[in-house]
N, C-alpha and C positions, 0 to 999 in steps of 0.2 A: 203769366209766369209759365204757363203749360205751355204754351205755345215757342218761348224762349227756349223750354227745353226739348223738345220737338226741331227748333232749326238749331239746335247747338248738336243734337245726336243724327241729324240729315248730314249736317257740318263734318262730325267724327267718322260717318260711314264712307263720306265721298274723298274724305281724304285718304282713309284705308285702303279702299279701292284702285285710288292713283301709285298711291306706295307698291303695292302690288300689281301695277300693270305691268307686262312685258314692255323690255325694249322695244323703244322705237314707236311705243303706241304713244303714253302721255307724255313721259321722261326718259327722253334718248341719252345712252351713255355717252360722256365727255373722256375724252382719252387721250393724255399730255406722252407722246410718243417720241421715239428715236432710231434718227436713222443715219449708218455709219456710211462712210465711201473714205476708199485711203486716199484720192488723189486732191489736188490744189483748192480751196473753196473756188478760183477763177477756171479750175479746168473745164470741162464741156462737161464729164462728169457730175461735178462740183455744180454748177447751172442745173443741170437736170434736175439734183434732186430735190432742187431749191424749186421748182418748175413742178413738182411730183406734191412738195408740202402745202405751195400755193395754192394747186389746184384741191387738193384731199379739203383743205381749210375753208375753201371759199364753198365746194358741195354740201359740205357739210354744216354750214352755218358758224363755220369757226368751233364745233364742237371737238373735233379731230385734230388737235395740231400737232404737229410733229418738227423736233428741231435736228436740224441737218451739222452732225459732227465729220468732219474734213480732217484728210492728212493725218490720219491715223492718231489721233486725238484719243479716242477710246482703245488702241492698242495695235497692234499688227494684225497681221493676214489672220490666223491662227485662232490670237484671243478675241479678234471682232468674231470669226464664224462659232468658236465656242460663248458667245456671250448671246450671238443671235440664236442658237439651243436652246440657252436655257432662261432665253425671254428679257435677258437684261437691255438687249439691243432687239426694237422691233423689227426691220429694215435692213437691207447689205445690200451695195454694188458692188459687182465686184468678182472676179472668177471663183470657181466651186475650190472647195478645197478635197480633192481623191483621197487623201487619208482616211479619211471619215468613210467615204465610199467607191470604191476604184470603175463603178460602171457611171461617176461624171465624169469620169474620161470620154465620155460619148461627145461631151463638147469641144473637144480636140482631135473629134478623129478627122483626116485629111480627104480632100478632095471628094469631100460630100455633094460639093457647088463649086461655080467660079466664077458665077453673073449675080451682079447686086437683085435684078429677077428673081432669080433663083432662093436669093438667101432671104426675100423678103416673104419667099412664099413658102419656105420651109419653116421662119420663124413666125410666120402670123400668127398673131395674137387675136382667139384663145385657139386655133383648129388648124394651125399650121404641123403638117405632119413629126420635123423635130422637136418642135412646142411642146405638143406630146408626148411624144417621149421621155424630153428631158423633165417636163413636169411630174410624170410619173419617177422618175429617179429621186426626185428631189423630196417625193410624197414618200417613198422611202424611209429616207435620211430626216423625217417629220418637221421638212420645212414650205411651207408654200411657196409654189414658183411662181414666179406676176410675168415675166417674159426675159428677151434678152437685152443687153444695153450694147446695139453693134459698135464696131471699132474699123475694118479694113479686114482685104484682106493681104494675110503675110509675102512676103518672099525673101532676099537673100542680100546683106551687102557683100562688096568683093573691093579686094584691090587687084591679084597678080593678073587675074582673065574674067573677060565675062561667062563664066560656065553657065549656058542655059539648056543642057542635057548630061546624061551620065558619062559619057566618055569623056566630055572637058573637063569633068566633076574632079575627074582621077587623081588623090594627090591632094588634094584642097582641103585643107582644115578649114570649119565653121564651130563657132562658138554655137552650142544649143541648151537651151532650158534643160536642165537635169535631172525629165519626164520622160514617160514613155506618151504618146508616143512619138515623141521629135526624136528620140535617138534614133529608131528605126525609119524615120521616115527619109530623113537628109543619108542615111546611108542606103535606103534602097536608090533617092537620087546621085548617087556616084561619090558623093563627098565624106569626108573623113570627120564625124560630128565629136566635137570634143566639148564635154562637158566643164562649164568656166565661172562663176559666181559674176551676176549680172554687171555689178560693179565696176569690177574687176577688167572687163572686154575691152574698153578703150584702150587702155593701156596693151592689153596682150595682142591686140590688133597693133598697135604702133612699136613694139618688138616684137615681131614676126610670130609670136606663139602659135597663133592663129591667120588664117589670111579673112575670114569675115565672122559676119553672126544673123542668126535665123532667129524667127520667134513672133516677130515685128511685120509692119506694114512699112507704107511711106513717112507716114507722121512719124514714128518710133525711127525710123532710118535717120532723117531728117534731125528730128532734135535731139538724137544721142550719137550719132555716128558720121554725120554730114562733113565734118574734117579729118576722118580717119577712111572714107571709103571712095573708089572710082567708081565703082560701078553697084548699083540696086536692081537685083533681077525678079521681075513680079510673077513669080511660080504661083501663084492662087493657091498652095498649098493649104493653106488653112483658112476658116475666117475667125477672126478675132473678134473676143465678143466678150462682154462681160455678164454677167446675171442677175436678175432682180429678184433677190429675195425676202421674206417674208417670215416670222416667227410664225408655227403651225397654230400654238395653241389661242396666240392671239383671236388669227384667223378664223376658228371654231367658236371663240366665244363673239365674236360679230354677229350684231344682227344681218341678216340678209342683203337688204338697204345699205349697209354700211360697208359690205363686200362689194357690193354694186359700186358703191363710191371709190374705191379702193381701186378695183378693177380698171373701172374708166380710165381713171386717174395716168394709172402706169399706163394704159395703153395708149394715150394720146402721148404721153411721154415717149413713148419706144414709138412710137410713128412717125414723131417729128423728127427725132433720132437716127431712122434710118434714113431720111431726106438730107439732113446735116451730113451722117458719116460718108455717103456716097460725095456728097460736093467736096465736102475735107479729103477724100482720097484725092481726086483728082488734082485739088488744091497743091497739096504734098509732094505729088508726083513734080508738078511742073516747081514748085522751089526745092526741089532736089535738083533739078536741071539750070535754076541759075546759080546753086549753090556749087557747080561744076560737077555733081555725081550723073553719069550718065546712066539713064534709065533704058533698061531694056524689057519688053515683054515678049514670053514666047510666041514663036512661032506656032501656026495650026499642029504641026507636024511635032515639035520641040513637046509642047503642052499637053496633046496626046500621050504620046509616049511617060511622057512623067505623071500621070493622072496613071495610066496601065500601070507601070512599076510601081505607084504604092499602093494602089488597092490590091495588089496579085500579093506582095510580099507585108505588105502593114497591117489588111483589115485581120488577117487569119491571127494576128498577136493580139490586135485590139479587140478581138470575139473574147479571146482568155479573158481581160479587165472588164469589159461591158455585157457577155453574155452572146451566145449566138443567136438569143430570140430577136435582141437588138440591133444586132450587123443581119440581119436576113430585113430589117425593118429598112435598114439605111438603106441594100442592095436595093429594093421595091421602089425605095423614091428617089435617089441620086441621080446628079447629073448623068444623061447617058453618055 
């Protein structure tokens, strides 16, 4: 009988014990997660994050699942980034929202880059110099950043001229996003940027409203504008990019190991990503050209000059939104 009660109270200690082990030692946290992206469950988006759940679940032992809600299911732009605050949404793809904070404008400032080179090694994941930055913004705004999710980079559709500098500019309405800073940037390039609700542009394109629209790459050219434009001009103005974010507090409460897993996870996601969006640009480019839009890129000379004009007239408004400790960071490592 002593001895019964002797391995019944070995029994009660050791399981005390396990109760109270940290994460991760005996019993690793299970955590049924969510993660929002507004575009198509079939878009390349849509794959990723399904690409992002698979891999988190299978490191994890299936302890971490996360189910992947598409096409704005859990709400718009807005209420998914207000839901990712305040921890109801674990996960976001998808552009910052500058209301909340006007120095992510830093991921729109122009002509930072204009070689996929260039934009792979500003955005490496974790020690890419805008990486950093934007991470630190985002640590701010107390959301964790995991990296970017690239897209292309922007330029211009047209019908009446191909204007590929400021003096053909003269005169040319372009439909632009109703940010800063695309208002200033298409008018430091020559043209007349009129503010138009996304929508809405095909039509005001096919009654003269407008004569094109910025904002977009090839894909975006192509699958929204491809019967309304002649001409697609690839200014590399921006690069389009979406972001991977992360609830903070989630974050903090992971074990170590489990940030690990987390981490990996999106970085092999964002690497295969930028492999895909390079081949999808060029993809885009040439069925814009059997689509009858002719594509033009600038010239050495052409690209110059428009890279000068908006860093001389753009970056000194986008220091106001992001700070000048930040625009002195871009100067340091920008294309030169």
């Amino acid at each position: 009988m002593r001895a019964k009660l002797i391995l019944l109270g070995v029994t009660a200690l050791v399981l005390a014990f396990l109760a109270g082990t940290p994460r991760g030692f005996a019993a690793e946290q299970k955590y049924d997660l969510k993660l929002a992206q507004l575009f198509a469950t079939d878009s390349d988006l849509g794959k990723s994050a399904r690409q992002f759940a698979a891999l988190v679940k299978e490191k994890s032992g299936g302890r971490i699942s996360i189910s992947v809600f598409d096409g704005g299911q859990l709400g718009g732009q807005k209420e998914v980034y207000d839901a990712l605050l305040r921890g109801v949404v674990d996960f976001n793809m998808d552009w910052p929202m500058t209301s909340y904070n006007q120095k992510l404008a830093v991921v729109f400032a122009p002509y930072m880059f204009t070689s996929w080179e260039q934009a792979k090694a500003a955005y490496a994941v974790p020690d890419g110099w805008l990486t950093k930055i934007v991470g630190k913004v985002f640590e701010e705004s107390k959301i964790k950043y995991l990296g970017p999710y690239p897209y292309e980079f922007s330029g211009v559709t047209l019908n009446a001229a191909p204007a590929t500098n400021a003096d053909m500019a003269k005169g040319i309405k372009v439909r632009v996003p109703p940010i800063e800073p695309f208002m200033s940037v298409w008018e430091a390039l020559g043209f007349i940027p009129t503010p138009i609700d996304y929508a809405e542009t095909p039509t005001a394109i096919q009654t003269g409203v407008v004569d094109g629209q910025v904002g977009g790459g090839p894909e975006q050219a192509w699958s929204d504008f491809r019967d309304v434009s002649k001409y697609y001009i690839h200014y590399k103005d921006y690069f389009s990019c979406a972001q991977f974010m992360m609830n903070q507090d989630l974050w903090n409460r992971m074990s170590p190991a489990d940030r690990e897993i987390i981490v990996q996870a999106a970085a092999k996601v964002i690497a295969d990503r930028f492999v895909q969006a390079e081949v999808s640009e060029r993809r885009y480019i040439e069925e814009l050209g059997k689509a009858k839009v002719q594509v033009i890129q600038l010239s050495p000379e052409d690209a110059a000059r428009a890279k000068k004009l908006v860093r001389e007239k753009v970056w000194p408004k986008l220091a106001k939104l992001v700070g000048e400790d930040i625009i002195t960071q871009i100067k340091a490592n920008a294309e030169k």
